[in-house]
C-alpha positions as CSV (number, residue, x, y, z in Angstrom):
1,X,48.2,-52.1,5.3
2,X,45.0,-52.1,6.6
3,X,42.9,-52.4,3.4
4,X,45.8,-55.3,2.6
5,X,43.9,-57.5,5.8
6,X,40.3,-56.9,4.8
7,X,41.1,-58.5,1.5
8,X,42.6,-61.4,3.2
9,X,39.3,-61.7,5.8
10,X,37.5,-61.4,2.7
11,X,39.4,-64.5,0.9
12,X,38.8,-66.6,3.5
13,X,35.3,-67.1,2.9
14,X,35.9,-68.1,-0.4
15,X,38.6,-70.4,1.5
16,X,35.5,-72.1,3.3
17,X,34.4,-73.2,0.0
18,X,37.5,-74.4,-1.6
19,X,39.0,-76.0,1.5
20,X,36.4,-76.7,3.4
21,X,34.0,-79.2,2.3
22,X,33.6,-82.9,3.8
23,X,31.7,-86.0,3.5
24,X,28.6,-85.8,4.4
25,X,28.0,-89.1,5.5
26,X,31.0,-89.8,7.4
27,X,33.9,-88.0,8.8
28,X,36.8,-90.5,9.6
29,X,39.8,-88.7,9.5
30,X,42.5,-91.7,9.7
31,X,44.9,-89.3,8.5
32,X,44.8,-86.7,11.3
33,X,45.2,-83.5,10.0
34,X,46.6,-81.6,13.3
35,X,46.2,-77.9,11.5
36,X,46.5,-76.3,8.0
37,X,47.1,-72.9,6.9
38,X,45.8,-70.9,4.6
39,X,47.6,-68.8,2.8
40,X,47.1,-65.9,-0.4
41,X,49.0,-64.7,-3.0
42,X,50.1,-61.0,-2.6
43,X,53.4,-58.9,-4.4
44,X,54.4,-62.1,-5.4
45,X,54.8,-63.9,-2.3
46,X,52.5,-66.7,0.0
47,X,50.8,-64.5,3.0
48,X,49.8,-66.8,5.9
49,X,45.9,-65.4,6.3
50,X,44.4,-68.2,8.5
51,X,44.0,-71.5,9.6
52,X,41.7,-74.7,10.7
53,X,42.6,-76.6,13.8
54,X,41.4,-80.2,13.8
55,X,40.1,-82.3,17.3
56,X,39.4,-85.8,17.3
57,X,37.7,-88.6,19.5
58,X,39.4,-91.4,20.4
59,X,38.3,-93.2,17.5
60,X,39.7,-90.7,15.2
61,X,36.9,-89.1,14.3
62,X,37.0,-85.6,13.5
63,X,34.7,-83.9,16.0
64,X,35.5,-80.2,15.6
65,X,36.9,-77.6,12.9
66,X,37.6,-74.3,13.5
67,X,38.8,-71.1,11.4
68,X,40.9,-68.4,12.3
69,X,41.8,-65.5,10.5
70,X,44.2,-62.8,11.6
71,X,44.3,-59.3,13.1
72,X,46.1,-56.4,11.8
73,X,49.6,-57.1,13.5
74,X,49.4,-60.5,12.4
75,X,48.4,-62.1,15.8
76,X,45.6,-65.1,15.7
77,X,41.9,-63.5,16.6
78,X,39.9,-66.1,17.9
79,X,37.8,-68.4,15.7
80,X,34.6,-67.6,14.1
81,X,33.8,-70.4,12.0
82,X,33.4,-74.1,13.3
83,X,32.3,-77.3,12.0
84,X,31.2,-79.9,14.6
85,X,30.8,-83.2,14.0
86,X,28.7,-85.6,16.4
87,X,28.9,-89.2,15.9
88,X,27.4,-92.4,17.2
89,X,28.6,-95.7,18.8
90,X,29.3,-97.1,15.7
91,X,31.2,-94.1,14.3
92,X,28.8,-93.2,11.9
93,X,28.5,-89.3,12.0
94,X,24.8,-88.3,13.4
95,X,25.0,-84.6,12.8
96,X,26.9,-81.9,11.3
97,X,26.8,-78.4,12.6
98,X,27.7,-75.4,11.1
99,X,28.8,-72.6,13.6
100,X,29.5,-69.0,12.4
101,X,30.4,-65.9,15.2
102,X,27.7,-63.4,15.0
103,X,30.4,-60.2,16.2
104,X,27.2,-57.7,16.6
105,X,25.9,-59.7,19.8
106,X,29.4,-61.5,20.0
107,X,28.1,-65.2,20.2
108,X,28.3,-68.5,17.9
109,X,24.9,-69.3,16.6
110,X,23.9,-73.1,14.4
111,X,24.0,-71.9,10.6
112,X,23.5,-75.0,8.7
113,X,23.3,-78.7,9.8
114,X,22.8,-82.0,8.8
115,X,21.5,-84.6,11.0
116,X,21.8,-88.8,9.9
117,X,20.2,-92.0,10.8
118,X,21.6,-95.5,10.2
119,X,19.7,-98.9,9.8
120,X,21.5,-102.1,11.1
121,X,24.1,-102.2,8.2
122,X,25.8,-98.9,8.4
123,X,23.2,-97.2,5.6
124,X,21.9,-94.1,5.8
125,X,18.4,-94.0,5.9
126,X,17.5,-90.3,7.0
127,X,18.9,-87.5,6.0
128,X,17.7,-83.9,7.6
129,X,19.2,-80.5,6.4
130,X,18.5,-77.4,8.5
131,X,19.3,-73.7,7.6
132,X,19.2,-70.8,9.4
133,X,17.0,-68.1,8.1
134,X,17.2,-64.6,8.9
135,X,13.4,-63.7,9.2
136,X,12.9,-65.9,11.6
137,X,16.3,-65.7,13.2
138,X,16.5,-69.7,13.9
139,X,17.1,-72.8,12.5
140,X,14.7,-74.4,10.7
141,X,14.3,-77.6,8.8
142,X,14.9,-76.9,5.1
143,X,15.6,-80.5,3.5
144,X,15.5,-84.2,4.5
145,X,15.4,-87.7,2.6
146,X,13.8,-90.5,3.7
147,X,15.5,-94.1,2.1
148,X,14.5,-97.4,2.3
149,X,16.5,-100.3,1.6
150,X,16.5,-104.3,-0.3
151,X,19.7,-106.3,0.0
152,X,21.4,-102.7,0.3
153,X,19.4,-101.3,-2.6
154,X,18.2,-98.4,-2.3
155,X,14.0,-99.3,-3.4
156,X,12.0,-95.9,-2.1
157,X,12.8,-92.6,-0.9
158,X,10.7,-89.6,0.0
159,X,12.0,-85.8,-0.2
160,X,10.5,-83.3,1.8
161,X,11.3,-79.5,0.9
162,X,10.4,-76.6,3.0
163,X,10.2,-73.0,2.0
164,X,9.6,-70.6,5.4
165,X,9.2,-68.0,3.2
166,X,6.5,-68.7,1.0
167,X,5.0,-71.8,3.1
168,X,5.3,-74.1,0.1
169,X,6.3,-77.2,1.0
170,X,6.8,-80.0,-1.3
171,X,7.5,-83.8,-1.0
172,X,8.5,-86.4,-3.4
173,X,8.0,-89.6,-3.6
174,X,10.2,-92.3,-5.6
175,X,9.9,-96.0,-6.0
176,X,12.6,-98.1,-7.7
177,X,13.0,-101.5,-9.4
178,X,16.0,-104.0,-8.2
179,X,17.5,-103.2,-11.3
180,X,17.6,-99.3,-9.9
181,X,15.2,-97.7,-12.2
182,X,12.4,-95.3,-11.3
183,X,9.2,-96.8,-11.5
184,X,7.0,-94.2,-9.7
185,X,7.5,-90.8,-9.0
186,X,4.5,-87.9,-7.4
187,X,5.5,-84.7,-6.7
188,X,2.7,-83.1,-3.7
189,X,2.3,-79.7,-2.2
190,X,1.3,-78.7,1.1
191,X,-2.0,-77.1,1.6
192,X,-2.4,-74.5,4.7
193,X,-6.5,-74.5,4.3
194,X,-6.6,-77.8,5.2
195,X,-3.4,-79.0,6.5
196,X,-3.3,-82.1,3.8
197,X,-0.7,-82.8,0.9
198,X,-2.1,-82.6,-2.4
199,X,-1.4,-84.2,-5.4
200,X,0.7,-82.3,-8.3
201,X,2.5,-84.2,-10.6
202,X,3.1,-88.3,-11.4
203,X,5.2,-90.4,-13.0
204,X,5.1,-94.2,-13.8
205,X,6.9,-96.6,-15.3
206,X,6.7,-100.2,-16.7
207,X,9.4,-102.0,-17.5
208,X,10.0,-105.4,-20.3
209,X,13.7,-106.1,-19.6
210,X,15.5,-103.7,-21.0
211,X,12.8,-101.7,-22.8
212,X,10.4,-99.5,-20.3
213,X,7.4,-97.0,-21.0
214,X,6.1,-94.9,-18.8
215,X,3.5,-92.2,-18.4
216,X,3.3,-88.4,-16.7
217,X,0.3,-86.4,-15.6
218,X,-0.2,-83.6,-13.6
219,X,-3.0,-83.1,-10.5
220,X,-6.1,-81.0,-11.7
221,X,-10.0,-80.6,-10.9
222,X,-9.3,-83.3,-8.6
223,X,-7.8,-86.2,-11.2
224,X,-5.2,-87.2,-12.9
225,X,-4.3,-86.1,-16.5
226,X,-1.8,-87.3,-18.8
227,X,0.9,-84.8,-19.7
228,X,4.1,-86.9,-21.1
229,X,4.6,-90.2,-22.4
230,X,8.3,-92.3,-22.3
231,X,9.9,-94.8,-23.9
232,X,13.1,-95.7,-22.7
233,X,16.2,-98.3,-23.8
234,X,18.5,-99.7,-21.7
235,X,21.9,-102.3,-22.0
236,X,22.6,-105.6,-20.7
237,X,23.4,-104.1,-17.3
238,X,20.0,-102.1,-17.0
239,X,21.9,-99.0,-17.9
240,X,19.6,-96.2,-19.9
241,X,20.6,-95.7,-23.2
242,X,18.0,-94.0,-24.9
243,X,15.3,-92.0,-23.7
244,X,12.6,-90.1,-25.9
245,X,9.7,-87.6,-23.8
246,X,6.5,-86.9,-25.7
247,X,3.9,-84.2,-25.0
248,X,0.3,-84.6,-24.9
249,X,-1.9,-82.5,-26.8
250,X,-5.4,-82.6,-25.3
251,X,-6.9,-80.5,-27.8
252,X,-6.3,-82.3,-31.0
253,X,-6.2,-85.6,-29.0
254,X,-2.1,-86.6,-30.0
255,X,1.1,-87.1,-28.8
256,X,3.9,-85.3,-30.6
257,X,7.7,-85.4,-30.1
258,X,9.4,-83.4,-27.5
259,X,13.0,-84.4,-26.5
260,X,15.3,-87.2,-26.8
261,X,18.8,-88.7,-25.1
262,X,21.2,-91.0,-26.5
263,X,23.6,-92.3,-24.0
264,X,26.9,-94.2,-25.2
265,X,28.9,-95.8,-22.6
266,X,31.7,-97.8,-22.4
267,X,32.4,-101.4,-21.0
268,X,31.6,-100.5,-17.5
269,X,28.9,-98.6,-17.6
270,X,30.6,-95.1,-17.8
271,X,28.4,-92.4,-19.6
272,X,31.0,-91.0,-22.4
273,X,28.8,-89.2,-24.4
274,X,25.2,-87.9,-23.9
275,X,23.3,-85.9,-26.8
276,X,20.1,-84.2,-25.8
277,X,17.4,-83.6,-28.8
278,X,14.7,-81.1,-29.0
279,X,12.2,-80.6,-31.4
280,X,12.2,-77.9,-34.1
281,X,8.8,-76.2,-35.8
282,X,8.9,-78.6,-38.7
283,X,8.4,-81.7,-36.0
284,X,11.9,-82.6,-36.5
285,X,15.1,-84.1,-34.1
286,X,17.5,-81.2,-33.8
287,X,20.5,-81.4,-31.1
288,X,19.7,-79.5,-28.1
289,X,23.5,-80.1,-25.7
290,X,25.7,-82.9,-25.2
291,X,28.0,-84.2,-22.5
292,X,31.2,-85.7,-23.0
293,X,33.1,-87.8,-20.5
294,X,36.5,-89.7,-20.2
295,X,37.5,-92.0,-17.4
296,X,40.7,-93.1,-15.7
297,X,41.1,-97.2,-15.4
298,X,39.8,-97.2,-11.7
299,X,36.1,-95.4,-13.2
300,X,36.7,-92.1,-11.9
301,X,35.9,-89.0,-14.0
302,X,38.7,-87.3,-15.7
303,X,37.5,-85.4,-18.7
304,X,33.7,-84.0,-18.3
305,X,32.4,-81.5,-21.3
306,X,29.5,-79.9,-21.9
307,X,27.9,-77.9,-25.0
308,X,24.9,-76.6,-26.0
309,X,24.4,-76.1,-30.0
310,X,24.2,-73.0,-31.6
311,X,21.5,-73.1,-34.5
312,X,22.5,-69.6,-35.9
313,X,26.0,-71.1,-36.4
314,X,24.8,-74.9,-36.8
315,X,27.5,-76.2,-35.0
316,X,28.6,-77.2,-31.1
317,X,30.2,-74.5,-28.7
318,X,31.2,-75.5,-25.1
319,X,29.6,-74.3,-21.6
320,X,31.9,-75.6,-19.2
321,X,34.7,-78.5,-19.1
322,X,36.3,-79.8,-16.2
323,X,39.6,-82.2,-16.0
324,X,41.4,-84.4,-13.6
325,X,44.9,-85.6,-13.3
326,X,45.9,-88.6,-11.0
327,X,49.2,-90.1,-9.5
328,X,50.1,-93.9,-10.1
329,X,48.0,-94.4,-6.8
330,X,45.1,-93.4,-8.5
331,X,44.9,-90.0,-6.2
332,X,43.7,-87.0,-7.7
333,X,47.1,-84.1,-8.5
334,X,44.6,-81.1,-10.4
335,X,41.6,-80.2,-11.1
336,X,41.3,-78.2,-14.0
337,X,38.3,-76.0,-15.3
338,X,38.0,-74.1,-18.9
339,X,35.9,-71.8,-20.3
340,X,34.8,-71.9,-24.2
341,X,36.8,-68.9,-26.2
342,X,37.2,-67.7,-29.3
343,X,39.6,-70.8,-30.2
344,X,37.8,-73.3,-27.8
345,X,38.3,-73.9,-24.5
346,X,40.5,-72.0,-22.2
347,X,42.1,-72.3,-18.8
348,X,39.7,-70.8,-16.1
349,X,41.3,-71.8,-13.1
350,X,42.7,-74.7,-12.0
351,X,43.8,-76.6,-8.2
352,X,46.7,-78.4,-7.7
353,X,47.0,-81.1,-5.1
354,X,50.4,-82.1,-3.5
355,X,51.0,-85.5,-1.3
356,X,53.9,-87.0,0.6
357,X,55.6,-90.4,0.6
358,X,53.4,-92.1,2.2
359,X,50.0,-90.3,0.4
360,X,49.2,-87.9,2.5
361,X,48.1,-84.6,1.3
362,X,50.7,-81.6,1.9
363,X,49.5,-78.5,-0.1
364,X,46.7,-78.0,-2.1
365,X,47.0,-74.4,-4.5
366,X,44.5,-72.9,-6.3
367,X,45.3,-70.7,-9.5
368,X,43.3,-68.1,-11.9
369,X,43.8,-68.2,-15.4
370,X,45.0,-64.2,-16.2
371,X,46.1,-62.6,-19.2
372,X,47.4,-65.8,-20.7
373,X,49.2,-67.7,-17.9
374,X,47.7,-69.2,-14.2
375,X,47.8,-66.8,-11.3
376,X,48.8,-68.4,-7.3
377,X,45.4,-67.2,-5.4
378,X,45.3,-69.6,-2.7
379,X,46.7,-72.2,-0.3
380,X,46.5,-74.6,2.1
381,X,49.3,-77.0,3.9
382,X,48.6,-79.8,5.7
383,X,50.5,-80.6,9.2
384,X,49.6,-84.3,10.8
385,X,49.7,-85.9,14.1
386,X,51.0,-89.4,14.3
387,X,49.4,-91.3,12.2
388,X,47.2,-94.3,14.2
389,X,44.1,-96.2,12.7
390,X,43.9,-99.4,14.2
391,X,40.6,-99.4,16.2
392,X,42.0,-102.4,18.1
393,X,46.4,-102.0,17.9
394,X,48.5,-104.4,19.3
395,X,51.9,-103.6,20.0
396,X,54.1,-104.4,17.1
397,X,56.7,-102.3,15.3
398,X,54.3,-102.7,12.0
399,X,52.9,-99.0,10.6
400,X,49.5,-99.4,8.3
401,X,47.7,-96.9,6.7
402,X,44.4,-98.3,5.2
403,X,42.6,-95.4,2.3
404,X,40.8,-93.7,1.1
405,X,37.7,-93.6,3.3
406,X,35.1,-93.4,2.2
407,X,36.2,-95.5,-1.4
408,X,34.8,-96.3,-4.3
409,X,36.1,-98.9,-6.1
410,X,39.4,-99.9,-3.8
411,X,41.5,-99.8,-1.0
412,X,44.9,-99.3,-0.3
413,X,46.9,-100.8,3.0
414,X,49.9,-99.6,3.1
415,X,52.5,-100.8,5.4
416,X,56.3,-101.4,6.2
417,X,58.3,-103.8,4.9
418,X,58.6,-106.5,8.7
419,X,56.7,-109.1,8.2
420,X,53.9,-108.0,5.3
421,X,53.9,-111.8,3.6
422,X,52.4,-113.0,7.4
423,X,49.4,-111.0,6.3
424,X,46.1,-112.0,5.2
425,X,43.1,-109.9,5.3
426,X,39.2,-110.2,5.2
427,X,36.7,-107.5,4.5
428,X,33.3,-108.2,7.0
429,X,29.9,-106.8,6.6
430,X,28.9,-105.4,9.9
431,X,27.1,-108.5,10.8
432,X,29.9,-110.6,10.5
433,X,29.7,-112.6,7.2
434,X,33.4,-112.4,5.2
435,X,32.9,-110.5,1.9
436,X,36.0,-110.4,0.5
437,X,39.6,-112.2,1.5
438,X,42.9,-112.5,0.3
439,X,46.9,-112.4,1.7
440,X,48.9,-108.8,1.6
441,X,51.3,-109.9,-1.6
442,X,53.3,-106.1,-1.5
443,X,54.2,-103.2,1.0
444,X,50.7,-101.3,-0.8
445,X,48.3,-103.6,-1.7
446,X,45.3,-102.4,-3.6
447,X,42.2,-104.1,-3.1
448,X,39.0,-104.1,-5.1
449,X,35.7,-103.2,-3.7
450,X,34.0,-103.1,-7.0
451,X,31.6,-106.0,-5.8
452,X,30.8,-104.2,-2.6
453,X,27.0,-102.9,-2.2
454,X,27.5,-99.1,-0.2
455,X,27.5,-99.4,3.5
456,X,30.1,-100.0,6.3
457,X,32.3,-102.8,6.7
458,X,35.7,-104.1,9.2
459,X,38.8,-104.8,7.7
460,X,40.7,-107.3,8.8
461,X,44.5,-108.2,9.0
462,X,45.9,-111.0,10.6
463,X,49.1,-112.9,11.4
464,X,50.0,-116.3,11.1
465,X,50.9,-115.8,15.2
466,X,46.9,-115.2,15.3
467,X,47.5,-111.0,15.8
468,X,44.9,-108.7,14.2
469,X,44.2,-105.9,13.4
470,X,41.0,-104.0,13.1
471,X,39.4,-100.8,10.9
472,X,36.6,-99.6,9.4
473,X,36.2,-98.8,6.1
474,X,33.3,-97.1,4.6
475,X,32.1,-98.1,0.4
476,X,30.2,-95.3,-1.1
């Protein structure tokens, strides 16, 4: 019995991975998860293993998740895993903290963080990662992005990357076009002599329309050299299409071949197929791996393949494929990933997502593919408090549910049958101006935010009686 709960302290951690990921750039939780537990598969049956409690603000924001595993004789042990989430007066999350229980010197210490910073419209416009590391027994920074922003564009950023180990640190700097594409891109190391960032690599490009060229060199007895040269295609919506890299040869004074990418989308941009080309000794195109991608009607992924081409056997043999399913709502049931066999690909594993009337997730299972048919591993069930997401409520008999958030491409309010035709709505940026408007025409009314640049906006429903309703939604 006692080997039976080390395995199950031992599943949890791959729990935290499964379960226990969240947007990093906001943690709204309108749905208000009160707990789930987690549970494994063992002699045929669910075992309850552990658990997350969930604590909100009054906004409800998630603020704190915690994990909790069990003892021998099945009682709770106290948790040692949290997640902490710190948020500003907008709502907008400003950090993330990992916590983990250290049980040698019995405290929590700060694992792994992230810390965020907002410009006037609800965009992120720093983002800092720190890790703990072990050697030094603290938290140091290990990542952060600086972004700056056109019209809600994104136009530059600059990457920092810190190695305590080695001491090499590394930024990156990128510029952008309004269309999107990279126009400049150097690459510098830090320097511990004299405390200065030097140069190491360079990119830039030119752009005529839809056609752009652009050049590569790397840093070296104190200039520039050329390296790589690019000459890149793009459609009517500024989306690459073909791409072909050549090298420089500084000895004999040429530029040769060195890889190519075809890109074939369909009407909305969506990449469906990407072939990458190398170069063979004879100076000629020869395929290198592809991608292949299908998409549901709202533009999210549900078929994503990936091969690599075996010369030996001249012929295509698959790396790794994902696939989604969806519900009429457009929320995701599985998610499927193979392996390539000896007859093509095969079931690797494979999660299974389970919601309730009103779209809330109740159960999400995860399954191995063994000896020919899927295997129960895992499992986590979902228990709510009572559901409340108006920032402002009044008192009226009316229940709305407004999701997902964050969203992509739509919303959906949701809400009971009284009075839904005395509904309009308008969608606000955060300085007021109306984006979007329209009138509730069904008891779930999906709404397109297609047209939406990212950032944070107020939804807004109102009466004919002049009521309203408030709630932020965030468009990633």
């Amino acid at each position: 019995m006692k080997s039976f709960f080390i395995i199950i302290t031992l599943n949890l951690v791959f729990c935290l991975n499964l379960f226990g990921q969240q947007n990093k750039s906001r943690i709204n939780n309108q749905n208000n998860v009160k707990y789930s537990l987690i549970d494994i598969w063992h002699n045929d049956n669910w075992v309850e293993s552990g658990k997350y409690e969930y604590s909100y603000d009054n906004q409800k924001n998630l603020t704190l998740k915690s994990l909790y595993s069990k003892n021998t004789d099945g009682s709770w042990k106290d948790s040692h895993w949290k997640m902490e989430y710190i948020y500003n007066d907008a709502g907008l999350i400003e950090a993330q903290i990992e916590h983990r229980y250290e049980y040698s010197i019995q405290v929590f210490y700060e694992y792994d963080m992230y810390e965020y910073e907002y410009n006037q419209d609800g965009l992120t416009t720093v983002i800092t990662h720190f890790q703990w590391f072990p050697f030094l027994q603290q938290l140091k920074e290990a990542y952060s992005i600086e972004k700056v922003y056109n019209n809600s564009k994104v136009v530059s950023t600059t990457q920092f990357y810190y190695d305590w180990e080695t001491l090499q640190h590394r930024k990156v700097f990128k510029q952008y076009d309004t269309h999107g594409r990279l126009e400049n891109h150097i690459s510098y190391i830090f320097s511990d002599d004299d405390g200065e960032w030097e140069n190491q690599t360079k990119f830039e490009f030119s752009f005529d329309d839809l056609n752009g060229s652009g050049l590569g060199y790397y840093w070296q007895n104190e200039v520039w050299n050329t390296s790589s040269r690019y000459t890149i295609i793009y459609n009517s919506n500024y989306f690459k299409l073909n791409e072909i890299e050549e090298s420089y040869n500084s000895n004999l004074d040429e530029w040769t071949n060195y890889k190519k990418i075809e890109i074939t989308r369909d009407n909305n941009g969506n990449a469906i197929s990407e072939i990458h080309y190398q170069v063979n000794s004879d100076n000629e195109w020869v395929y290198n791996k592809k991608y292949e991608n299908s998409y549901f009607v709202d533009n999210e992924l549900e078929i994503s393949e990936w091969y690599e081409w075996d010369i030996s056997l001249n012929e295509w043999y698959g790396l790794s494929k994902v696939r989604k399913t969806q519900n009429s709502d457009g929320l995701k049931t599985s998610d499927i990933s193979y392996n390539w066999g000896d007859t093509g690909w095969e079931i690797d594993n494979k999660k299974i997502f389970t919601y309730n009337e009103d779209n809330l997730a109740t159960e999400t299972v995860y399954q191995e593919y063994v000896e020919g048919s899927l295997i129960n591993k895992e499992r986590e069930r979902f228990y709510y408090t009572e559901l409340v997401t108006s920032i402002n409520p009044i008192n009226d008999t009316q229940t709305i549910q407004i999701y997902p958030s964050p969203s992509r491409d739509h919303i959906f309010v949701s809400l009971t049958s009284e009075s839904r035709e005395n509904y309009s709505w308008s969608i606000l940026s955060m300085d007021g101006t109306v984006q979007l408007s329209g009138t509730l025409m069904s008891n779930r009314e999906k709404i397109s935010t297609a047209t939406l640049s990212k950032g944070v906006y107020i939804l807004t429903l109102k009466t004919n009686q002049g009521s309203h309703k408030t709630y932020k939604i965030l468009k990633e």
